[in-house]
Structures are given as C-alpha cells and as structure tokens.
C-alpha positions in Angstrom: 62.6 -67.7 39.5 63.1 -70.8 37.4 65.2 -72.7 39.8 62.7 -71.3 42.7 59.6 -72.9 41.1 61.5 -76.2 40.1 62.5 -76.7 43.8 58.4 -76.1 44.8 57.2 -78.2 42.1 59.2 -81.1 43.2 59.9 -80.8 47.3 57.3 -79.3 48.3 53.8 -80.8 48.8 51.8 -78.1 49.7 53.0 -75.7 46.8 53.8 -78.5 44.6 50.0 -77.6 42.2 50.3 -74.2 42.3 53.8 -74.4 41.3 53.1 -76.1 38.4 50.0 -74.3 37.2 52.3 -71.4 37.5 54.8 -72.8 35.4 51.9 -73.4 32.5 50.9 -70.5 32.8 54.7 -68.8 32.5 54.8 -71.1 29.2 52.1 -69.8 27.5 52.8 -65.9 28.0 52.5 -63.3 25.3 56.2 -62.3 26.5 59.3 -63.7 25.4 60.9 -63.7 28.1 58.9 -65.3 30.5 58.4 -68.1 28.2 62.4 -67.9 28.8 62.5 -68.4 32.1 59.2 -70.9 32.1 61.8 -72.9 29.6 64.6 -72.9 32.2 63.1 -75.1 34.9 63.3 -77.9 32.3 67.0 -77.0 32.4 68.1 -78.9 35.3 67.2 -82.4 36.7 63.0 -82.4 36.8 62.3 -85.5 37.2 59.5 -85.2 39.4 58.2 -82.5 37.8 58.1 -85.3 34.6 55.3 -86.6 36.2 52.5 -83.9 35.1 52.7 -84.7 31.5 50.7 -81.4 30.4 53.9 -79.7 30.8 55.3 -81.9 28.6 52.8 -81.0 26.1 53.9 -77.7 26.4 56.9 -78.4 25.5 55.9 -80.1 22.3 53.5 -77.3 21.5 56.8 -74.5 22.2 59.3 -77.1 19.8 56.5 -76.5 17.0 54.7 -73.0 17.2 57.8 -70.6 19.5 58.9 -68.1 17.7 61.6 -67.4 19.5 65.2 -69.7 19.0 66.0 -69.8 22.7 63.0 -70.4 24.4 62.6 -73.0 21.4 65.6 -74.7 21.8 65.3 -74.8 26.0 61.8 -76.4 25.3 63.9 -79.4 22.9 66.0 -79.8 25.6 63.5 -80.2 28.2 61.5 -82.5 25.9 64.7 -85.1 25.4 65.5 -85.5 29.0 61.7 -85.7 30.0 61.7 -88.7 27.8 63.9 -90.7 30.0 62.3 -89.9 33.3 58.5 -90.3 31.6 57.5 -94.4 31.8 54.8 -94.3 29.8 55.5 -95.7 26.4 52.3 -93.0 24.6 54.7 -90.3 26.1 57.9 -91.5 24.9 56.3 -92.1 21.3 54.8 -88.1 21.0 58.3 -87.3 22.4 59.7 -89.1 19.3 57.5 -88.0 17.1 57.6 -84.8 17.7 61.5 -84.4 17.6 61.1 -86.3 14.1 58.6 -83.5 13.2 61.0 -80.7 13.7 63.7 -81.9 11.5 61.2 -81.7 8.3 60.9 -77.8 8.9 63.0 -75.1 8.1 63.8 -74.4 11.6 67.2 -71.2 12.6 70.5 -73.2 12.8 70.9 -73.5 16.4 67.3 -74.8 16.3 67.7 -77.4 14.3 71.2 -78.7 15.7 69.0 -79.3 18.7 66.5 -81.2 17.0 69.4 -83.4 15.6 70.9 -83.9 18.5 68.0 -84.2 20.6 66.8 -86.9 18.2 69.9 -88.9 18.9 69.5 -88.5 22.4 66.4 -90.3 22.7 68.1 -93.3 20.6 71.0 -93.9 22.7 70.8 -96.9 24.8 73.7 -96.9 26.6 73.9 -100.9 25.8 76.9 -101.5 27.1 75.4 -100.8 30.8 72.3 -102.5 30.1 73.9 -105.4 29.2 77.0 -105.3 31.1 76.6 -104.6 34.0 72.3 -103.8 35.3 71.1 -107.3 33.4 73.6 -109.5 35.3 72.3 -108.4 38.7 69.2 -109.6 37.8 68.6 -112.7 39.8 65.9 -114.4 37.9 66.2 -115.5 34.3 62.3 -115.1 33.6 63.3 -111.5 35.1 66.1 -110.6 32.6 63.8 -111.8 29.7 61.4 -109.1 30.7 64.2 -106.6 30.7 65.6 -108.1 27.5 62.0 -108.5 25.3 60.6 -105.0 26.9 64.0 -103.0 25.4 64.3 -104.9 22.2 60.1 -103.9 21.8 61.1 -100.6 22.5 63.8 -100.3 19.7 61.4 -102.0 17.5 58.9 -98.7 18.1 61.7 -96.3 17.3 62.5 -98.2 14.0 58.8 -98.2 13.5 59.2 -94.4 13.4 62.1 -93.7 11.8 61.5 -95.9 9.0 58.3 -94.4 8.3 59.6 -90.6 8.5 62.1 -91.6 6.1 59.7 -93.3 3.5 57.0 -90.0 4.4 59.3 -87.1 5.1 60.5 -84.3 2.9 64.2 -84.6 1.8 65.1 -81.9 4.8 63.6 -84.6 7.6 65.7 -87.4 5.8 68.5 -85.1 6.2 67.7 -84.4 10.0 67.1 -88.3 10.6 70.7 -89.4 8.8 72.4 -86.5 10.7 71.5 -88.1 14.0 73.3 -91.2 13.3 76.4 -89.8 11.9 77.2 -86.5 13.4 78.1 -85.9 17.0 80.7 -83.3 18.4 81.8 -85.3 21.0 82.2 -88.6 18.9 84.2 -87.4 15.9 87.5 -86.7 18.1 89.4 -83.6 17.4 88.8 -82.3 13.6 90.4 -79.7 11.8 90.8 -75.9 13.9 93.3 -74.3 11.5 90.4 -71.8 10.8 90.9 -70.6 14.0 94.8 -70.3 13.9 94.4 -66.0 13.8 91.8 -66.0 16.5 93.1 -65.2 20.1 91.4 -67.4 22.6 90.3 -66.4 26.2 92.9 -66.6 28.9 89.7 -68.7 30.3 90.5 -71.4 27.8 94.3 -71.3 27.4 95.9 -74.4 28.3 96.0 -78.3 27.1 92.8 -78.1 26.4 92.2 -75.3 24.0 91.8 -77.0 20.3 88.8 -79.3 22.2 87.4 -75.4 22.8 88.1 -74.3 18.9 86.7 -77.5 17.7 83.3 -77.1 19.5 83.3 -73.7 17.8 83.9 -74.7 14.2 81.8 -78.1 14.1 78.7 -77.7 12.5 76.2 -80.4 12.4 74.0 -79.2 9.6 77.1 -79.5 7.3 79.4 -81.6 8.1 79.5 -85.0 10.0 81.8 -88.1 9.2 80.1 -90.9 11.2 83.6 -91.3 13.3 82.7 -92.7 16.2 85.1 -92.3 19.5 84.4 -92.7 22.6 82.7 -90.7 25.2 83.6 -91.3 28.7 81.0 -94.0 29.6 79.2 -93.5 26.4 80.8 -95.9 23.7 77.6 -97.5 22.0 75.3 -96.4 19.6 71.7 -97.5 18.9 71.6 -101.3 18.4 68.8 -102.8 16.0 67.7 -106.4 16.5 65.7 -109.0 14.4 62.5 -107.1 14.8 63.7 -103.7 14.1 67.2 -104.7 11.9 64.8 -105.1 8.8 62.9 -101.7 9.7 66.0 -100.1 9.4 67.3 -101.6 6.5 64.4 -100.6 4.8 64.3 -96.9 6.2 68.4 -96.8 4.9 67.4 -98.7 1.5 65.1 -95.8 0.9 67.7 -92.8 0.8 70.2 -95.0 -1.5 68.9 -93.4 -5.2 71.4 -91.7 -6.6 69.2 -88.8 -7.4 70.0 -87.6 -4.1 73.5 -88.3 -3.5 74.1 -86.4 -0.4 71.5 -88.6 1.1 73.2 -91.3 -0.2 76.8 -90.3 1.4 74.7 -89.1 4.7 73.5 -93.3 4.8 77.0 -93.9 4.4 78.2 -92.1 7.1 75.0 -94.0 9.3 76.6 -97.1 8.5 79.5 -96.0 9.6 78.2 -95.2 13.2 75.6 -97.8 13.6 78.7 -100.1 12.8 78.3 -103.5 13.7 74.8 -103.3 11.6 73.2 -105.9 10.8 73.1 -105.2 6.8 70.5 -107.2 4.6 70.2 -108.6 1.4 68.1 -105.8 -0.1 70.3 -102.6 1.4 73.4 -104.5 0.0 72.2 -105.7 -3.3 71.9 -101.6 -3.4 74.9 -101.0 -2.6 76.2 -103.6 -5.5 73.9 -102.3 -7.6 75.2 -98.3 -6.8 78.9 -99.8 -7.4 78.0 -101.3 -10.9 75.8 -98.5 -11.8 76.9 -95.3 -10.9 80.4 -93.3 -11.3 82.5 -90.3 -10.0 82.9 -89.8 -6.4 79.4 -91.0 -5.5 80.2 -94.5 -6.2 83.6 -94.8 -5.0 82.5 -94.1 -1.6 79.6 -96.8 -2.0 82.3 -99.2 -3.1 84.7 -98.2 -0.3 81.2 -98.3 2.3 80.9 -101.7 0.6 84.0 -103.3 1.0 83.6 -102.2 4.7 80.3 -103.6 5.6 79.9 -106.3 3.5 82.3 -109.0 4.1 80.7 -109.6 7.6 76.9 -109.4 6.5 74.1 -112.1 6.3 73.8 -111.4 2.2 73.8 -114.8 0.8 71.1 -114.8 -1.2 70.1 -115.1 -4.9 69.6 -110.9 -5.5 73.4 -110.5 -3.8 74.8 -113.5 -5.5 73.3 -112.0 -9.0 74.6 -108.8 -8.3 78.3 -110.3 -7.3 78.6 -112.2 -10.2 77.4 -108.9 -12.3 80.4 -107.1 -10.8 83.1 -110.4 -11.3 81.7 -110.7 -15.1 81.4 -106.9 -15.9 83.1 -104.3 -13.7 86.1 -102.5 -13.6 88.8 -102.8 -11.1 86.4 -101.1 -8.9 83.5 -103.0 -9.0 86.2 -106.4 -9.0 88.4 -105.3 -5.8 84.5 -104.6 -3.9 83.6 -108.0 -5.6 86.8 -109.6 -4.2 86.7 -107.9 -0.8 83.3 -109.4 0.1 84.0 -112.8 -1.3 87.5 -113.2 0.4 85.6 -113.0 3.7 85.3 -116.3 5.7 81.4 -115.2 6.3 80.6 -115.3 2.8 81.7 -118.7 1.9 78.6 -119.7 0.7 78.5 -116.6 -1.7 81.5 -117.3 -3.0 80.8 -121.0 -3.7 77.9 -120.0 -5.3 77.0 -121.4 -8.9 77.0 -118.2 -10.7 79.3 -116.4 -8.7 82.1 -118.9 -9.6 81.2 -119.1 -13.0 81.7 -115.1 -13.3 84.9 -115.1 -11.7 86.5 -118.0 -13.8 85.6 -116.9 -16.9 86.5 -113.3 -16.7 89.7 -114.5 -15.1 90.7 -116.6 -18.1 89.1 -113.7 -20.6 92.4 -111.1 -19.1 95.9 -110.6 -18.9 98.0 -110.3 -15.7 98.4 -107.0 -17.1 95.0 -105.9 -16.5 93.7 -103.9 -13.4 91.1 -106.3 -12.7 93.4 -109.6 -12.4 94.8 -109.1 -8.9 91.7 -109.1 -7.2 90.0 -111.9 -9.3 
C-alpha cells in the first residue's frame, strides 16, 4: 500500500492530490499500524513527493509526539532524506531543528540512534564532490562564487544551530550533538566482535564478510564512539567549517570543555578527532592548555594527548595561548612540557615559540633542572 501510494503521489497527475491527502490522513490515524505503513512511503526515494511540505510537517510532528519506536524512527528517516530534496532553506532549518530537538529527550535506544545519526546526515557535505569534481564544471567564475558563498552560508546556519543547542541544551542534547560528530558504524572500521565469538551466525552471513555483520550488531552509538574516521566508499569528508562558521563552532566545542562534565569533555575530543583538519582557535585551545595544567588522571591525559594532535598545526598565536604555553614550560610536569614541546616544535607556531614569555619560561626552567629530570628532554 505504501509503495502503491508513493508511485501515485509522484507519476501520476490525476491521482497525484488525492494520493497525498491520503497519505496525511494514514499519518495521523488512531492505529499504529497505519501510521506504519503511512511512514514507509518516506522509505524509498520521494523526491517528488518532497514537494508538499505539509507532509514534511508530519513528519516532524510524528519524530516529537509518536508513541510508537518504529513508526518514529521511519518518520526520522523520512525527515533526513526530505532535507536534501526540499530547496527551501525555512525547510531545511525546521528539519535541523527539529532533529537537534530530539536528542535533548529521553527518547527508546533505537530512537535516539536515529536521531544521532540522522543529525549527521544532514551535516554531511560530501566536499570532496563539491569541490572536486561539480565546481570545476562550472564555466563561469561569477557562477562558482554563487556555488561557493551559497554553501559556505549554509554551513554558517548549521553552526548557527548547533552552537546555540549546545550553549541552551540539556547535557543529554550535548551528548546527542557530540555523538554526531564522532560516532559512525561505517567510519570506525572493524572494532572489537569477540563478544560474539559463542554465537553461531546465519548460513546467510557466513563468508569473508561475517565480522563486518557482528560488528553492526555489537556497535552501539549511545555508548561508545572513538571519532575514527575511515572511509566510506565515496563518502571520505566530514562537515567542513569555514571563517564564518569556524568560530561558531569553536565556541559551541569551548562550551562542553569543563571538567565537571568529563564525558562531554572526551565526547569534544573524539569531535576533534573527526572534524580533523579543524580549524582550532585561540580560545578552544587556550582550554585545552588550560585543562592540561589544571586537571589530572585520565581526563587530562587525553586532553594533552588531543593537544599534542591538534595543536601544532593551529592559528593559536596569541597572547592567551602564548600565557598559557609559557604556564606549562615554567610549571608543569613532563606532561604539561612534552604537550608544551610538541606544539612549539611545529614549523606553524614559530611565532609562539619566539615569543617573549614563552622563551623566557623555557630557558629558565631548562637551566633550573637536571638531565635527570623527566621534563628535560622535551624542553
């Protein structure tokens, strides 16, 4: 029945209204399973049917008030592949917003996976295309300056968003935002299946690739996620943030970096592994110093080690970073002195390390220890 009123609503001209008031109608049933089936026409390419956006209001009124997980999670489905086919920018945004919205409420597990996941879906540009190959077909340069200032506004309106759920959301919508940049089934590789080692799989599934099956069983994206990022076919890029919506997201990032909450804190680590080249600020990284010099345990060894990794190559020059450098050279152990070390050795950061009271720091704590200390091989 689904696939029958999909084909009306988009081939056939005559039926094409009454299909669709029929498929309202089928989403807003008392029963269960009609909803069901009104769900599954949004299951399969509907790209015409993306045109009558009060179904797509539907949709966003069945990912907040449904009741039932599977008709709820067919109506998230239907709403992240809607946004691609829908040009109008107002459509795209309640789209966002609404996605953003689920991940602040205590949704069932499969639920909220497709909230995660749905959410990432609607950031993925695909760059590598854009850029690669559709922009150089373009003729004109005026033309490819459209293209180029229309996408990067776009971005900007996504970082708009997600900075301002993470300064306004509960900690469970942080969670859900972080998530979507850092765990992804088919971009972590093959992870551990040894929990599966007693289970006897499906002649179905026998063969080469069987551990691909077991790990889609035993990933779970509301627990784990390590910001790996392989890739995926055609799909190698993630979300890129440029200088409009780079300091949006530094600031949305910034926010979750208190050590109150350091599972937030290691979830923004895991982001920065993904989003990796990202274009890391003064203020998230004099935060990231600051997390080094201040903090202890596990917490702050993987800030240092997050440091060492994204630091060296980042615009952090200033007179907060240079402070917080010199902090480190002056004061820290041989943790805070190999992340101190790491940054400086880069050949991007030569006007850090030339810096007044950053060589000051390093040369007198330098003559102040012993070759014998832990410290002295990185100063």
């Amino acid at each position: 029945a689904a696939w029958s009123l999909r084909q009306i609503a988009m081939r056939s001209a005559e039926g094409r209204a009454d299909a669709i008031a029929a498929i309202r109608q089928a989403m807003r049933s008392e029963s269960p399973r009609v909803r069901w089936g009104a769900t599954r026409v949004f299951n399969q390419h509907f790209k015409y049917i993306s045109e009558q956006w009060p179904l797509g209001e539907e949709l966003i009124r069945l990912s907040k008030a449904e009741p039932v997980p599977a008709v709820k999670m067919q109506a998230i489905q239907g709403l992240y592949q809607w946004y691609f086919w829908d040009r109008s920018l107002e459509h795209k945004g309640r789209i966002e917003e609404a996605l953003i919205a689920g991940l602040g409420r205590e949704e069932h597990p499969w639920v909220r996976r497709n909230f995660i996941e749905g959410y990432y879906n609607v950031l993925d540009d695909n760059l590598r295309y854009l850029y690669g190959s559709w922009m150089v077909r373009i003729k004109r340069n005026e033309d490819r300056e459209i293209v180029r200032e229309g996408h990067q506004r776009h971005v900007k309106a996504q970082a708009m968003r997600f900075q301002a759920a993470m300064h306004a959301g509960n900690d469970l919508m942080k969670d859900g935002l972080l998530r979507a940049l850092h765990t992804h089934v088919l971009r972590e590789g093959q992870g551990e299946v040894d929990v599966l080692d007693g289970s006897p799989a499906p002649e179905t599934v026998e063969g080469p690739f069987l551990n691909g099956y077991k790990w889609f069983a035993v990933h779970d994206p509301l627990t784990g996620g390590t910001g790996a990022r392989a890739g995926t076919g055609n799909d190698s890029d993630p979300p890129k943030f440029y200088d409009e919506s780079a300091p949006l997201m530094n600031d949305a990032l910034l926010s979750a970096l208190d050590p109150a909450s350091p599972e937030l804190v290691r979830e923004t680590l895991r982001a920065l592994d993904f989003l990796a080249p990202f274009p890391v600020d003064e203020g998230l990284a004099e935060r990231m110093l600051a997390l080094v010099g201040g903090t202890r345990g596990e917490l702050r060894a993987e800030v240092a080690e997050a440091a060492r990794k994204h630091l060296p190559g980042a615009r952090v020059a200033g007179e907060k970073t240079a402070a917080r450098i010199a902090g480190l050279a002056a004061e820290g152990d041989a943790v805070a002195v190999e992340t101190m070390a790491a940054i400086l050795r880069s050949p991007k950061q030569k006007n850090l390390a030339a810096h007044e009271a950053v060589r000051r720091a390093v040369t007198e704590r330098l003559s102040a220890v012993g070759a014998s200390d832990a410290v002295f091989p990185h100063l």
